[in-house]
N, C-alpha and C positions, 0 to 999 in steps of 0.2 A: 390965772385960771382961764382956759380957752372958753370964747362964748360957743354960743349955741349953733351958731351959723360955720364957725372955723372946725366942730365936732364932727358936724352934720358934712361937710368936706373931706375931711381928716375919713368918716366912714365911707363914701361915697369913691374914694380910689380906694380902698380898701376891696370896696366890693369888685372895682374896674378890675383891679389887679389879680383878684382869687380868677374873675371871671378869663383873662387872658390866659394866665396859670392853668386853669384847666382845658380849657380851647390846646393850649399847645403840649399838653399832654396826653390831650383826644387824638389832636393830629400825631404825636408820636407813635400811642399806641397804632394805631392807623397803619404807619407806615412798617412796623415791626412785624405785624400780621403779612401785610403787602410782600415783604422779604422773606416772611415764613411758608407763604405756598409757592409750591412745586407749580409753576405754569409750564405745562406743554401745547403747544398746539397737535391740532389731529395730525394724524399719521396717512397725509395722503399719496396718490400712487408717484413711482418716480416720474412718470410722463405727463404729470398734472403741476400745477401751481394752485395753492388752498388761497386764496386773494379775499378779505373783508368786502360783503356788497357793498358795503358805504363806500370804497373807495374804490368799486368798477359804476358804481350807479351815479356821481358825482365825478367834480372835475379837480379833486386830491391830486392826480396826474393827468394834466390836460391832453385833450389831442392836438398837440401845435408842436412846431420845429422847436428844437431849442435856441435856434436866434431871437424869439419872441418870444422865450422866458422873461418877464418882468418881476418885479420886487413887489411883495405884498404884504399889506401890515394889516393883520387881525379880518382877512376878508373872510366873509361865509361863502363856502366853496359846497355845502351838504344841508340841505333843512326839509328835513322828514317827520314823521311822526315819531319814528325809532328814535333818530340819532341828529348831532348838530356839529361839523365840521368847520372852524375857522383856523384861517391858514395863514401862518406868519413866515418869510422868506423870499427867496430867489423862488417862481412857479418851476415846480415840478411836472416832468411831461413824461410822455410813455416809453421812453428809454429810459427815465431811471426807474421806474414802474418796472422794468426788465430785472433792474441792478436790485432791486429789493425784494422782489419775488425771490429770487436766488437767495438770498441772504437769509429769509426768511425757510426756504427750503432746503437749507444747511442746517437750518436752527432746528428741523419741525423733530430729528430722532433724539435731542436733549433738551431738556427743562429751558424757556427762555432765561436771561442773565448769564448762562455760561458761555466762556467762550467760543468762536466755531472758527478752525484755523483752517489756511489753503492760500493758494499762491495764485497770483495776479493772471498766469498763463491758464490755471487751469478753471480759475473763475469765468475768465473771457471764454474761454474754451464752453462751457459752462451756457453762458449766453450765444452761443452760436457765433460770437467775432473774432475777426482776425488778431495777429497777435504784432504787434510790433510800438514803435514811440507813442503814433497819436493816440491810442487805444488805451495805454498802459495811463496817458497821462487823463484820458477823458473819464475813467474808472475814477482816478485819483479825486476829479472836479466831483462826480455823484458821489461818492462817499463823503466827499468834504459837503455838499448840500445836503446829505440825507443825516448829520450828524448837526450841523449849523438851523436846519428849519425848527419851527414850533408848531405843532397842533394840537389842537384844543378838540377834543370828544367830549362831548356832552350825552349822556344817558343814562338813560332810569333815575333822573334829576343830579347825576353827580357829574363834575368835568374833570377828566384829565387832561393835562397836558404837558408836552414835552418832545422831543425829537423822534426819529423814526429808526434813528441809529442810537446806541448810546454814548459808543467810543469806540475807539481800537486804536491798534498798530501797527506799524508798515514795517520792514525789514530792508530800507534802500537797496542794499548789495543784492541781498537774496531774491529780492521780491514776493518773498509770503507775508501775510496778512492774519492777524487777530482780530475779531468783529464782536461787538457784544453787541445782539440786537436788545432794544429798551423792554423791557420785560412786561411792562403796562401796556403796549401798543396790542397785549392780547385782550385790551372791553374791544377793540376793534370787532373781533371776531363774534362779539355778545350777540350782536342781530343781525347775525346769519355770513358765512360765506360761502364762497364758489370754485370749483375744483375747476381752473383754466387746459383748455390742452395744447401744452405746449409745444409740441408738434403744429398743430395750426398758427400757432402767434410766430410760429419761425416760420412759417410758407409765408407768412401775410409782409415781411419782411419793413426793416426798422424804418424806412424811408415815409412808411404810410401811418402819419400818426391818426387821424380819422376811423380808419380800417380795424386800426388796433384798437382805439377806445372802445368802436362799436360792437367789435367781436367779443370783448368782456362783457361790453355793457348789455350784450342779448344774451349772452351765458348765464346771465343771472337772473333770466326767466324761464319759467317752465314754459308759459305759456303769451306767445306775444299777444297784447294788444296794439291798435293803431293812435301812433304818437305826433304830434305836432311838427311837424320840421323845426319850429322855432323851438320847442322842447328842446330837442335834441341838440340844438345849437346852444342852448344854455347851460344842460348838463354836461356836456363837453367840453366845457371850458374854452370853445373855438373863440378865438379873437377876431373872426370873419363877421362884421354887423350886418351888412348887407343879406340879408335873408334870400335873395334870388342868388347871389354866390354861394352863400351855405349851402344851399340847395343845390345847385350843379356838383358842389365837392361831395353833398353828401349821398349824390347819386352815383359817383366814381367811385366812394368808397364801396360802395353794396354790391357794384357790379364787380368790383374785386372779390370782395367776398364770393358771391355767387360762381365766377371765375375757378374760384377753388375749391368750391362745391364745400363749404362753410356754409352759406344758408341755402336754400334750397330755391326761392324765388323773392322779388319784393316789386311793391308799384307804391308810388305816391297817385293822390287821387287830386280832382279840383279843388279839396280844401285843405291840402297840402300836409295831409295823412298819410303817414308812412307805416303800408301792409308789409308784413313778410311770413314768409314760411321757415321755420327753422327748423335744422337738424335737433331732433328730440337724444339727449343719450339716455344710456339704460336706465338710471337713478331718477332722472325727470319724467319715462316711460312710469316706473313702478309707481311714482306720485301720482302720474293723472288717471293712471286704473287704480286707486285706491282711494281718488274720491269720486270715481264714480262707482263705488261700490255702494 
């Protein structure tokens, strides 16, 4: 006959076990629901790109070359009050930030999880580059990273995480392409995003990863205030430590901007505050007359 102590065991994984048993049939139900909605993203213009603020406001896509992509295990790249970004992989910078925008704005007229098909020439096409070997195979590399990284979303207390790509297919001979973008990568979207205008990210052209960061990263204000130079060298993921270097690059990037009549003016002050004046567009216009009404 079992004593009391072998009962009191014998019940005690009983309880472990019902308690697992329902934990992974929480999570199933979970995941059944997850696969039962319909996710679309909005429907924005052709000459825009819809981009998650968390990933023009943080360094998700750094501004740096891709020769000083390095490997990253579990870094925090986002930590806000909204949302918390840690990033596992090869870094990601603003050219493949280009390759995903696209991907994502093939995906925005069907439900994420479906397929979205198109061929290597007119994808590149697509991004504004040319078409031949090195192109065809550098596409090849940001797909193979943007399907290989891991990130972690954290918000409204729950995380996801998982890759930016799902999967897809290549067609060697033919050169067309099958894309499933990952259909969760839409809690991105939960705390707000920003219509980019794609027409300005092609004048500001691929060579200026700084210019690019910065031109998202002020699209996603209505209204500037004035930021720390070192600020902005952190959310940008610059690998520049030197803060009087940051600081010269980050004066070339704005006079480029300004250059292209992207912003309007900017000055850094003696405590190394960076003013600017930005192009307001119509939808930021209607917000800031509507709270001062």
């Amino acid at each position: 006959m079992p004593t009391i102590q072998e009962r009191m065991d014998k019940l005690l994984v009983s309880i472990k076990q019902n308690s697992e048993r329902q934990k992974e049939e929480e999570m199933q139900q979970l995941e059944e629901k997850e696969k039962a909605k319909l996710i679309q993203l909005p429907l924005w213009p052709e000459m825009a790109r819809g981009v998650p603020n968390s990933v023009l406001r943080g360094s998700l896509f750094a501004a740096i070359h891709g020769r000083y992509a390095k490997q990253c295990k579990r870094e925090v790249l986002h930590d806000s009050d909204k949302m918390k970004i840690v990033y596992t992989g090869e870094r990601l910078t603003q050219a493949d930030l280009d390759v995903w925008e696209y991907a994502l704005h093939l995906s925005r007229q069907q439900c994420l999880g479906n397929k979205i098909c198109f061929s290597e020439r007119s994808f590149l096409k697509g991004l504004g580059r040319h078409f031949g070997k090195f192109e065809y195979e550098w596409l090849k590399n940001v797909f193979a990273k943007l399907v290989a990284c891991c990130v972690e979303v954290t918000h409204e207390g729950k995380t996801y995480f998982g890759n930016l790509i799902q999967d897809g297919y290549r067609d060697n001979e033919a050169g067309d392409y099958v894309l499933i973008v990952n259909p969760k990568i839409a809690r991105l979207y939960d705390a707000g995003h920003t219509y980019i205008q794609w027409n300005e990210r092609k004048k500001i052209g691929n060579k200026k990863p700084l210019a690019l960061w910065l031109h998202g990263y002020i699209s996603t204000h209505v209204k500037w205030y004035p930021h720390k130079v070192s600020t902005l060298r952190d959310l940008s993921g610059s690998e520049t430590r030197e803060l009087k270097r940051f600081k010269q690059s980050l004066k070339q990037a704005l006079d480029h901007l300004k250059r292209l009549d992207i912003i309007n003016d900017f000055r850094i002050d003696e405590k190394n505050l960076v003013h600017l004046t930005k192009k307001v567009t119509k939808s930021q216009q209607k917000y800031l007359e509507k709270k001062l009404q």
